[in-house]
N, C-alpha and C positions, 0 to 999 in steps of 0.2 A: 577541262577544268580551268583551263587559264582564262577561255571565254568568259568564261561564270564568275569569276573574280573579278572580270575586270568590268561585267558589268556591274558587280557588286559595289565595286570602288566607285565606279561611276555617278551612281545613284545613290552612294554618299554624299559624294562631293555638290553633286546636285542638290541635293536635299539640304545641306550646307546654306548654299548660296540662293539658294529661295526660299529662306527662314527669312533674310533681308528684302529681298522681294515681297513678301507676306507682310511685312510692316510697312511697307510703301503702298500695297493693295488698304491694307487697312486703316491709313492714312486717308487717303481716295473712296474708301467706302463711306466712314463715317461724317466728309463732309457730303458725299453723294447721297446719303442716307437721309437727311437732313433737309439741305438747302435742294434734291434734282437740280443738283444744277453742277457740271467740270469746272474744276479749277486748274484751269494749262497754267500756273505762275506758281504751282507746288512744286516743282522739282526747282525751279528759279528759287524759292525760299528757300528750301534743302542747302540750294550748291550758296546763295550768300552768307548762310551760316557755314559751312565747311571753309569758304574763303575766306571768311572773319578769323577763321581757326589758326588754319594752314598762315596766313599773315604771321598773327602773333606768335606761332610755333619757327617759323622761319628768323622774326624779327627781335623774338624775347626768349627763344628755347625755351618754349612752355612743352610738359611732355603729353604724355596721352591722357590720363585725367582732365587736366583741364581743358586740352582741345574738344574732348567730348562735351566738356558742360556749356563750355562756349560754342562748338555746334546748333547744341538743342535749343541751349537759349536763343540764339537769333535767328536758326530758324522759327519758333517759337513766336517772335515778335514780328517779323518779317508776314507769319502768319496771319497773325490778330491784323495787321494794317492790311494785309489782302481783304479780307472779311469787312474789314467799317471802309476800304475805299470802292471795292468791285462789286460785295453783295449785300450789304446791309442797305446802301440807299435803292439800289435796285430790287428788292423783295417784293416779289409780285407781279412784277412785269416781265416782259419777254426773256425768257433764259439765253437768247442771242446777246442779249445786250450786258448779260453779266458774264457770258463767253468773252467776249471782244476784250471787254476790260481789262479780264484777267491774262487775255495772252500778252497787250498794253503792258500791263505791269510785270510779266515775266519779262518783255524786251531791258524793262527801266529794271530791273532786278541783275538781272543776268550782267548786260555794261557795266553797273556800280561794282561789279564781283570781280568781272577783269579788269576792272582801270586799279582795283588794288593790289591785283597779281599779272600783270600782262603778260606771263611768259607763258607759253604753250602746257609746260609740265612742271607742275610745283609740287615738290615733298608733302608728304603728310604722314602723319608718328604712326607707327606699326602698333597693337593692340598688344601683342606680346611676343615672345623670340623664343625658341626652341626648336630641340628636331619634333620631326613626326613622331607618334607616337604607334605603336605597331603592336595591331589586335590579330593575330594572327597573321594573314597573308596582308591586310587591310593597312594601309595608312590613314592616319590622320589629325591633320595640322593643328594644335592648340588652337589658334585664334581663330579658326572654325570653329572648331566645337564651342569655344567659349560666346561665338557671335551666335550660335544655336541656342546655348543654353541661354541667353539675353535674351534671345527673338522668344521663345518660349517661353522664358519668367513674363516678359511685357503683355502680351497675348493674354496670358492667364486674369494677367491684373486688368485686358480691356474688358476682357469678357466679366470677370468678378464685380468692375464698376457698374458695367452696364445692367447685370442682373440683382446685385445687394443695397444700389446707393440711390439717393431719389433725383441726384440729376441723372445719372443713368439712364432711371425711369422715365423723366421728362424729355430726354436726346430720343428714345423706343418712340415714345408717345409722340414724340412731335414729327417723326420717321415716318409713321405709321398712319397715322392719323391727324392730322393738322389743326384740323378744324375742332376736334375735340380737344388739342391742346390748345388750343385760343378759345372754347368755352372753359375748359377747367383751370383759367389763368394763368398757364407755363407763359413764362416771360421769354419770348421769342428769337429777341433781340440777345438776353445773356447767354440762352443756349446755343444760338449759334456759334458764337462768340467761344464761347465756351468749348464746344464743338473742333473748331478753326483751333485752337489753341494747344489742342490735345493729342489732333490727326499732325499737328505741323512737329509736336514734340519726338513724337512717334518715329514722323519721318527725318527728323531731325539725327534719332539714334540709329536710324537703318541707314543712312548719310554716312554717318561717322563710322561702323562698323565693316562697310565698303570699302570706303577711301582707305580704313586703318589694314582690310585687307589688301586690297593694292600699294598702297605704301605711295601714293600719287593722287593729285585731283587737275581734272584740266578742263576748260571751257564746258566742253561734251559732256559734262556731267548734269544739268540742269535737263538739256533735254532727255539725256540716257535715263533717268531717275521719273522722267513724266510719264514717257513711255513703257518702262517696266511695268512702273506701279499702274498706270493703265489697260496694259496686256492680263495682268495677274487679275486684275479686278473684273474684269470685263470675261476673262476665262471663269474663273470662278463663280460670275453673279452679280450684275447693278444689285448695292446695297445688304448683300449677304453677308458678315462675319465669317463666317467659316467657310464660305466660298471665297470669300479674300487670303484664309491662310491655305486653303485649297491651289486655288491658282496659281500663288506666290510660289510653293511648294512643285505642282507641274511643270509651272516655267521654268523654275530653277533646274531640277530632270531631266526635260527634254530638250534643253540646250545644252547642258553639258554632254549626252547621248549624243546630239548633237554635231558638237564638237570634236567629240572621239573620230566619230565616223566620217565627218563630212569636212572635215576643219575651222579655224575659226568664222574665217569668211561666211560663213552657209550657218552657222548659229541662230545670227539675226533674225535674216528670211526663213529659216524652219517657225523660228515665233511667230512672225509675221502673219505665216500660213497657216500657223495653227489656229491663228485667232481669225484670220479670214474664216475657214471653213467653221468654226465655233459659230460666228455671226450669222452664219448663212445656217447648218443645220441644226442650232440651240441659242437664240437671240440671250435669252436670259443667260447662259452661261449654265455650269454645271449648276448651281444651288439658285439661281434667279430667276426662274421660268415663272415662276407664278409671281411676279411682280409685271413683267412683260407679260402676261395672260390678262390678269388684271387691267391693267391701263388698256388694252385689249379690246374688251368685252365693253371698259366704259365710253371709248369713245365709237364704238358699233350701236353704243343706247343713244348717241348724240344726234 
């Protein structure tokens, strides 16, 4: 019985912490969706809006409200200037060269973030304070659940835009089919833009939801943040929705299992390996194989 509980607990807490994962996959999908093209300078956007935060939370006792809207916000705009400087002039041309940019601009992202906090470990406001709350044998911590219940309200509203609203439409359409949205006049250049602005907001509040559960942010978050949300997406699916809250969801799971069993150290590398073997016996990911089939078949017509 105790086993079974505690895998129980387990695979809460996981599921937990890969609701935030899933926002960061979702992040990564819909500019992947979009532009085929990575943005390595997302999690740099991420972590200079949490150091803009953590700054003024340090320097002005701002508490958690505002550090969250000053998160999203700059990641938010840190976004939009990745997009008009790494992929808007380069639309079209080689995806190496809109690679390079943007890892470029996460170096210059990332420096402007610590020269405002130089110290290794800086406070960041806790989401909310309470004990556990106890479901029978089960705990579990408010500011979980409430970071679940976020990642879940937000998800619903991506997926409701994408299917009710006609930029939605146009984001599908330009995803999907490119060339039909450059005959049927979808303006390119806004939906990207557009696009960039929405994924960086997104990750903006999976940023905040993190750091407010750790109650800390330190350098290592820019990259820890590109990497998740890479893992998750890439598990799930190049450009899949629900294979980004899929994978998010996975990862979160089977590192906390993880971690039970194998300790923190081996967490990592179990992801690591999972995504290795994912790449090697499902390219596409759980939900992406027919986009990888596709591109497939057409460059075998080439």
């Amino acid at each position: 019985m105790s086993l079974l509980v505690d895998f129980v607990q387990t695979t809460l807490d996981g599921s937990m912490a890969g609701s935030a994962y899933a926002l960061l996959a979702l992040g990564f999908t819909l500019m992947f969706g979009v532009m085929r093209r990575l943005n390595l300078s997302f999690g740099a956007a991420l972590m200079l809006g949490a150091y803009v935060a953590a700054w003024l939370h340090l320097n002005a006792g701002l508490g958690a409200l505002p550090v969250a809207i000053l998160t999203v916000a700059v990641a938010t705009l840190a976004g939009v200037y990745i997009e008009r400087l790494c992929f808007a002039p380069l639309r079209g041309r080689d995806a190496v060269a809109s690679l390079v940019s943007s890892f470029a601009v996460w170096m210059q992202l990332e420096e402007l973030a610590t020269l405002m906090l130089p110290r290794h470990t800086n406070a960041f406001p806790g989401l909310m304070d309470g004990d556990p709350l106890l479901i029978g044998p089960f705990q579990l911590r408010p500011d979980q659940l409430a970071m679940l219940a976020i990642a879940v309200a937000l998800m619903a509203v991506v997926w409701l835009g994408l299917r009710r609203t006609r930029a939605g439409l146009a984001l599908r359409v330009l995803a999907d089919q490119p060339g039909a949205a450059i005959a049927v006049g979808i303006d390119i250049r806004t939906t990207a833009l557009l696009t960039f602005a929405v994924a960086s907001a997104l990750g903006g509040l999976a940023a905040f939801l993190i750091l407010a559960g750790d109650r800390q942010v330190t350098p290592m978050f820019g990259m820890w943040a590109t990497m998740k949300g890479l893992i998750a997406m890439m598990l799930g699916g190049l450009g899949s929705l629900p294979g980004a809250v899929a994978g998010g969801l996975l990862l979160g799971v089977i590192e906390a299992h993880a971690q039970l069993r194998l300790g923190p150290q081996a967490r990592d590398l179990i992801a690591y390996g999972l995504l290795f073997v994912c790449l090697v016996w499902r390219p596409g990911g759980l939900f992406g194989q027919t986009l990888v089939d596709t591109e497939a078949t057409a460059r075998a017509r080439l």
